[in-house]
C-alpha positions as CSV (number, residue, x, y, z in Angstrom):
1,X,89.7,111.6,102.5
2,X,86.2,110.5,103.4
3,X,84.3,107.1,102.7
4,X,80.5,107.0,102.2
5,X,78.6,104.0,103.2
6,X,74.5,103.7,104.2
7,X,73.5,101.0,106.5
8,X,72.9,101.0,110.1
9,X,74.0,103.6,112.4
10,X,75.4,101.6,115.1
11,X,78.9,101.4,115.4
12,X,81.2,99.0,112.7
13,X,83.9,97.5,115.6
14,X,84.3,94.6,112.7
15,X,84.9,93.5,109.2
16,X,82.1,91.4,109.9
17,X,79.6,93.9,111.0
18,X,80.7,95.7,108.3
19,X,79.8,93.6,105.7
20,X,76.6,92.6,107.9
21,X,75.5,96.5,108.5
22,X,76.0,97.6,105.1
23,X,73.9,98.5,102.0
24,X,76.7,97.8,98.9
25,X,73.8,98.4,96.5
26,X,72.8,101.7,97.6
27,X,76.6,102.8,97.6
28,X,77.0,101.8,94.2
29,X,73.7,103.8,93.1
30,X,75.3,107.1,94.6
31,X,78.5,106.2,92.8
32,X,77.2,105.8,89.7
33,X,74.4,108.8,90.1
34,X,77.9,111.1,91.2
35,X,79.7,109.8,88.5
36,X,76.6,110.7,86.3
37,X,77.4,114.5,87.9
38,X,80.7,114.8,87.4
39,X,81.9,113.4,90.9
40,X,84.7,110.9,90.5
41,X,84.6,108.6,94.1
42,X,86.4,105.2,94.5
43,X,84.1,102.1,93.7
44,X,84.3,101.4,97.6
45,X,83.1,105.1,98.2
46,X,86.1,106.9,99.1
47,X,86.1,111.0,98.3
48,X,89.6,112.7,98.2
49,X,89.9,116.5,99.0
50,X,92.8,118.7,99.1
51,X,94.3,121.8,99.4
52,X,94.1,121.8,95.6
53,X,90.1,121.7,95.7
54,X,89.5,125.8,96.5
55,X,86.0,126.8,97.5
56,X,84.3,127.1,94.4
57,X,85.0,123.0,93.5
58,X,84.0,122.1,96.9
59,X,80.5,124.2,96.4
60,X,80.3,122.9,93.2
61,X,81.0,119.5,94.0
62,X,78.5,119.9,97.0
63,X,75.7,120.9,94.2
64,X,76.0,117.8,92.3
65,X,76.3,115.4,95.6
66,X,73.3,116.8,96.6
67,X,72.0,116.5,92.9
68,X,72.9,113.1,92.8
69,X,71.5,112.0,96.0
70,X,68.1,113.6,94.8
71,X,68.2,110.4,92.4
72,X,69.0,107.6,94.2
């Protein structure tokens, strides 16, 4: 598992600086644009990969995050 998130790069030590470093909006775009792709994340950006996922769904999946990002 994996969460996405876009604000600041300095370091999140609190819930506070969390919510204070933080870009919600631009999350949501990339959610909806991999959703649009065929990428199914969590609302609060969380990406689950397992054993299950062989190469070819993780390069595909790659292909439309990338695809997606391209739109936001």
């Amino acid at each position: 598992m994996f969460q996405l998130r876009f604000g600041s790069p300095e370091p999140i030590t609190s819930r506070r600086a969390l919510v204070e470093r933080s870009d919600p909006a631009l999350l949501m775009r990339l959610v909806d644009a991999l959703q649009d792709h065929g990428v199914r994340p969590t609302s609060r950006g969380l990406c689950f990969v397992s054993a299950a996922h062989d190469d070819h769904v993780v390069d595909v999946t790659l292909e439309r995050f990338e695809a997606a990002l391209a739109t936001i």
